[in-house]
N, C-alpha and C positions, 0 to 999 in steps of 0.2 A: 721386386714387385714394382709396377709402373707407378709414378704418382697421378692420381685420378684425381686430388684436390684441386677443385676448380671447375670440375666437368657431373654438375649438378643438374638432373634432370631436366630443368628449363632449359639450360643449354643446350642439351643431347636434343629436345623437341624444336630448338628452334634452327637446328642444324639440318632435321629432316625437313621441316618447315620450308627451307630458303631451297632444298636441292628440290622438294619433291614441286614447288610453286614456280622455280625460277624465279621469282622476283619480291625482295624485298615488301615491297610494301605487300602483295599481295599474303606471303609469309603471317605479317603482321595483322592482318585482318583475319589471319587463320587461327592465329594463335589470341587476338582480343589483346591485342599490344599496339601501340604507338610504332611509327616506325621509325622514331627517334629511338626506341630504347632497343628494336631488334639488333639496328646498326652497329649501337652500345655493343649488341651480345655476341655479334660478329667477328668484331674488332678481338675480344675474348678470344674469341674461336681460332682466328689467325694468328694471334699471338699463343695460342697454347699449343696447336701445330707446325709451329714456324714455314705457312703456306698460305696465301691469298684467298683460297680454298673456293671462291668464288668471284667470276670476275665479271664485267660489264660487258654489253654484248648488244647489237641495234633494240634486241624484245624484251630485254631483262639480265638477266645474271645466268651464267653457263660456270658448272663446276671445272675446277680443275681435274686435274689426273689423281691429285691425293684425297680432294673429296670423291672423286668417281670410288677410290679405295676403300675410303671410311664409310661410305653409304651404308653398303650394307651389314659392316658389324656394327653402327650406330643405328640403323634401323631394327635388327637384332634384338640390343639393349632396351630400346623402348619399347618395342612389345611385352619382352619382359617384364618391365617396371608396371607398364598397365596389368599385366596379370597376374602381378602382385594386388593390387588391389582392385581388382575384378571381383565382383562376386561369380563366385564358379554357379552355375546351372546345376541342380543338385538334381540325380537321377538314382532312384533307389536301385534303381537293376542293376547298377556297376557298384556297389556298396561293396567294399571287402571289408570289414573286419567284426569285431567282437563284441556288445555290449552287455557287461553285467548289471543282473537286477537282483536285489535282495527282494525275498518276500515271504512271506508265511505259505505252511501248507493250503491256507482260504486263497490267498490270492494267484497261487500258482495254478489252481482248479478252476478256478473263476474266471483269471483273468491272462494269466500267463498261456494257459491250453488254446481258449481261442487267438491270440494274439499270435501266439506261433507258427499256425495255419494260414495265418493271414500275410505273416512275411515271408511264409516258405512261396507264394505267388507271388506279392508284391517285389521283393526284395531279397534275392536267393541267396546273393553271399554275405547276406547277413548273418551272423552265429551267436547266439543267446545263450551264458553262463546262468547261472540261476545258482542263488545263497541262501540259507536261511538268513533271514531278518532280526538282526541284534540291536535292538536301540541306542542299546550303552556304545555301541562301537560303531554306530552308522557314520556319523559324522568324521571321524578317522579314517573307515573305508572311503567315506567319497574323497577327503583328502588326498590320499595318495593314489589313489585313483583303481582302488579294487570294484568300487560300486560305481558305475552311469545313474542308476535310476532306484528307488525305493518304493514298491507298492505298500502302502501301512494304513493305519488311521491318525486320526489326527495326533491322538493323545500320545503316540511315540513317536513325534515327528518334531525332530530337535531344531532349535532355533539357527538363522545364518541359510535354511534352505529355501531357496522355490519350490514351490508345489501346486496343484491344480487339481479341483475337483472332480473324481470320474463317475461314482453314483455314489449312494447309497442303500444298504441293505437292512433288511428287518429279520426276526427272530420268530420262528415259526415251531410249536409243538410237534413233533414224532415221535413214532412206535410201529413196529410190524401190524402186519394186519393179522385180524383176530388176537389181538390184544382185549383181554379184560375191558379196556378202557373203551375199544370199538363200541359204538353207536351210543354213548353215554355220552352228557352234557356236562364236559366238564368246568370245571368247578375248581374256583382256588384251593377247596377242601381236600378235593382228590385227587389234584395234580399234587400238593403234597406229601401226600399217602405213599405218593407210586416210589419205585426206584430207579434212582437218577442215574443216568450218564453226565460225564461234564467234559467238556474240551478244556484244562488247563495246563496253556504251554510251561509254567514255571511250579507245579508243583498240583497234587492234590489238595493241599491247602489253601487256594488260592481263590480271593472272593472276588468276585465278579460283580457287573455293575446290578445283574439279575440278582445277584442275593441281597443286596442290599436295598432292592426294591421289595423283597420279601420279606424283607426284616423290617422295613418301613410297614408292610403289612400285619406282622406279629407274629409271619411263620417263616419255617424254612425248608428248602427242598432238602431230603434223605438220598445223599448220594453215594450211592454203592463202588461206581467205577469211574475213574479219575483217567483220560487217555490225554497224550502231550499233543496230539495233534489230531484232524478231521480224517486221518486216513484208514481207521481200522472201526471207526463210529458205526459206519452204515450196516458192518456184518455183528457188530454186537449186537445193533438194535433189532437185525434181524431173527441171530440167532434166542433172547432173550425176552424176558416181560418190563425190559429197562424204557426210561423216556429219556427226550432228550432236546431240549431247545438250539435250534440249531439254524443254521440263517439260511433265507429263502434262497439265494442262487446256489447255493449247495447242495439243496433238495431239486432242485431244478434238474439239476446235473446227473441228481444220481440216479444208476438202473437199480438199483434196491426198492423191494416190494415192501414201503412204507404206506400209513396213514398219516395224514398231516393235517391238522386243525388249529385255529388259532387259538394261543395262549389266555388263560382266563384271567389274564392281569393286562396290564398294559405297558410295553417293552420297546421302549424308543429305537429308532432306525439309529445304526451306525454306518458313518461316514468313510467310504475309501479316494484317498489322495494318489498320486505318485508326487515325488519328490527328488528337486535332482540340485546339483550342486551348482554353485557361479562358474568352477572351472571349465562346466560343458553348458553353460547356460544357452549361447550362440551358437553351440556346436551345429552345423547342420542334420546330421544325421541323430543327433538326439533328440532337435527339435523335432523333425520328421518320428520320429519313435515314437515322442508325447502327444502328437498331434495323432496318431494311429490306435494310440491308448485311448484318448478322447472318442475317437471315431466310434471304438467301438462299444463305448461305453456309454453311448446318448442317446 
């Protein structure tokens, strides 16, 4: 292999410098140097080529035959180096490859479904993996690099990550229509009278912040049926005299012949983030991702 020790980028730039200006000082005013020190870098230059490599001439300096040679694979080199730390111009339509999102069944309905539409125009060779959302293991997956991006809330959104606000949603009362409950004013009494549906992804037993505001109340909802996720909710409630508190962009979304009225208690909005790791924090194409997240979420 050649030895290249010595032939440090200033050099390579002030080589192109002297042939592309012909003349020294001119060189030096191009590059924001003294022309004491090009000369310095010169001297270098002929000494590591064993060639004069540029010589005096009535208007300036005229290369030799070995720099007419070196021109253009040192002119080569530098462009290179520049577009090493170039920032590339970032165009989503030539985008190849893959980014995985962890999310729950809410945010893939909410947020994943329009989002996908949106890059299948924007950004076509883009390819969206989609995970279930495991908190205990998020931070693992972005490590090795299974997850780009986490749609969550906050409260499983593990320390060491970036994350950015996209809204927030609230908690809205349903049931079929002609439901017992149709055109009643209900009432903390009667909402927990009825029988419940409940979205609990880790178990039937699982309390939620809504019960614990009912229990701060003195009662609690009778819940019948326990589903692990939002996707089979809308045909129980149809098929059934069950209710079910269930958050507003959900209902938004769905073609199920629901009644929907607000809750007789009062049921704080919760918060959705995305969240993504330092290893893709600069990434262009993931900031462009979070930035389309954002768009469509404001």
């Amino acid at each position: 292999m050649a030895d290249i020790v010595g032939l440090a980028p200033k050099i390579l730039l002030s080589f192109v410098a002297i042939f592309e200006e012909g003349s020294v000082s001119l060189a030096a005013a191009r590059l924001n140097m003294t022309q004491q020190g090009l000369s310095g870098i010169l001297s270098r230059l002929r000494a590591r080529f064993n060639d004069p490599l540029f010589v005096r001439v009535p208007h300036g300096m005229a290369p030799t035959p070995r720099a007419e040679m070196l021109y253009p694979k040192i002119k080569r080199a530098v462009e290179a180096l520049e577009a090493l730390i170039e920032d590339p111009v970032f165009n989503p339509e030539r985008i190849s490859k893959t980014i995985c999102i962890a999310a729950s069944d809410y945010a893939v309905s909410v947020i994943v479904q329009p989002l996908f539409q949106r890059l299948a125009l924007a950004a076509p060779g883009l390819r969206l993996t989609v995970i279930p959302l495991q908190a205990d293991k998020l931070v693992e997956q972005m490590h090795v690099g299974m997850v780009d991006v986490a749609l969550t809330v906050p409260a499983f959104l593990p320390p060491n990550l970036h994350h950015q606000h996209l809204f927030s949603d609230s908690y809205k009362c349903t049931f079929r229509q002609g439901h017992p409950l149709a055109g009643q004013r209900l009432t903390l009494s009667l909402f927990c009278q009825q029988a419940h549906l409940l979205i609990a992804p880790n178990g039937k037993d699982a309390q939620s912040e809504i019960d614990q505001i009912l229990a701060d109340h003195g009662v609690a909802r009778d819940v019948r049926l326990a589903l692990p996720s939002f996707l089979n909710a809308e045909s129980f409630l149809e098929a059934s005299n069950l209710v079910a508190l269930l958050p507003q962009r959900i209902l938004q979304n769905s073609q199920a012949d629901l009644a929907v009225v607000e809750p007789p208690f009062s049921v704080p909005a919760f918060e959705i983030v995305s969240a993504w790791p330092p290893r893709v924090h600069a990434d262009p194409t993931n900031i462009w991702l979070r930035n389309q997240l954002q768009a469509l979420n404001t």
